[in-house]
C-alpha positions in Angstrom: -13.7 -1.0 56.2 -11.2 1.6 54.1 -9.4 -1.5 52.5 -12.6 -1.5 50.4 -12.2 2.7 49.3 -9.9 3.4 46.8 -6.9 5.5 47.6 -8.9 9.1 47.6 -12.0 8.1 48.8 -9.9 5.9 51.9 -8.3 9.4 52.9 -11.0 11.6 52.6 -12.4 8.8 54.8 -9.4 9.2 57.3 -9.8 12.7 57.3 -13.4 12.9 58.4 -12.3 10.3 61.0 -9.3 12.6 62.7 -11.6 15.2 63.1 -14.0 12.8 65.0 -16.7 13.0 62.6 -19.1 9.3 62.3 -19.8 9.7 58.6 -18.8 7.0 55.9 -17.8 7.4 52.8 -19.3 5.0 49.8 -18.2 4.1 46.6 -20.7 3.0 44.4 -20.2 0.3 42.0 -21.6 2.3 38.9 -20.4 5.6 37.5 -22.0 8.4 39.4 -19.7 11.2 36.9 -23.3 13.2 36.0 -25.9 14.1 38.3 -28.0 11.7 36.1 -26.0 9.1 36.6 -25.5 9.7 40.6 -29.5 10.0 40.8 -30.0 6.7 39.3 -27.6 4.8 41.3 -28.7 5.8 44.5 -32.9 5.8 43.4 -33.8 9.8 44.3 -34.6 12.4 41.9 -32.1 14.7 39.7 -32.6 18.0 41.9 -31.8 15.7 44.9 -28.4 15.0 44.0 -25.9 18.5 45.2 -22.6 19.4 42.5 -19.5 21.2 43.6 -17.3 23.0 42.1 -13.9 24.3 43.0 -12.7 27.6 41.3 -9.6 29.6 41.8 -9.8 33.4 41.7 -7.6 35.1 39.5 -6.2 38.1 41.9 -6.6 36.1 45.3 -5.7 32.6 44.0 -8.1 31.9 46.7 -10.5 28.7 46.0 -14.5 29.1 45.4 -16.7 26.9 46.1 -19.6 27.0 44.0 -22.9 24.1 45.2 -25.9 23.4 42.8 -28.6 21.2 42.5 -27.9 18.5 39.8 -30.6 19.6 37.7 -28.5 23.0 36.8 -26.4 22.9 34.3 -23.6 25.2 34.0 -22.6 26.5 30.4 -19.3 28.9 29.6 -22.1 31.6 30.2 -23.2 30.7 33.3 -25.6 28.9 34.7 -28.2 27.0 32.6 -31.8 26.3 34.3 
């Protein structure tokens, strides 16, 4: 079943199974790059579909992780409802 994931997706797929987890990872066949896009290839609604985003703190260097709905946008300013 990971001969079909590409390289990143087949080891994020390896990972989850070392630590004994039963989820599967899927690759859709269409670009899923915007929240739009995500929400129309898998049929649910814009707010359904969860973004991350990985920051790195200037003094700390320590990584932030930042989760919104897909119907938030985020601007240089912040976030945009």
């Amino acid at each position: 079943m990971t001969d079909d994931l590409s390289g990143s997706a087949r080891k994020v797929q390896e990972a989850l199974n070392a630590l004994g987890m039963s989820l599967q990872v899927v690759e859709l066949p269409i670009s899923t790059r915007t929240a739009v896009e995500a929400a129309q290839a898998v049929g649910c609604q814009v707010g359904q579909i969860v973004k991350s985003l990985v920051f790195k703190a200037k003094r700390s260097e320590r990584p932030i992780l930042v989760i919104a709905s897909g119907q938030n946008r985020w601007t240089r300013s912040g976030l945009r409802r």
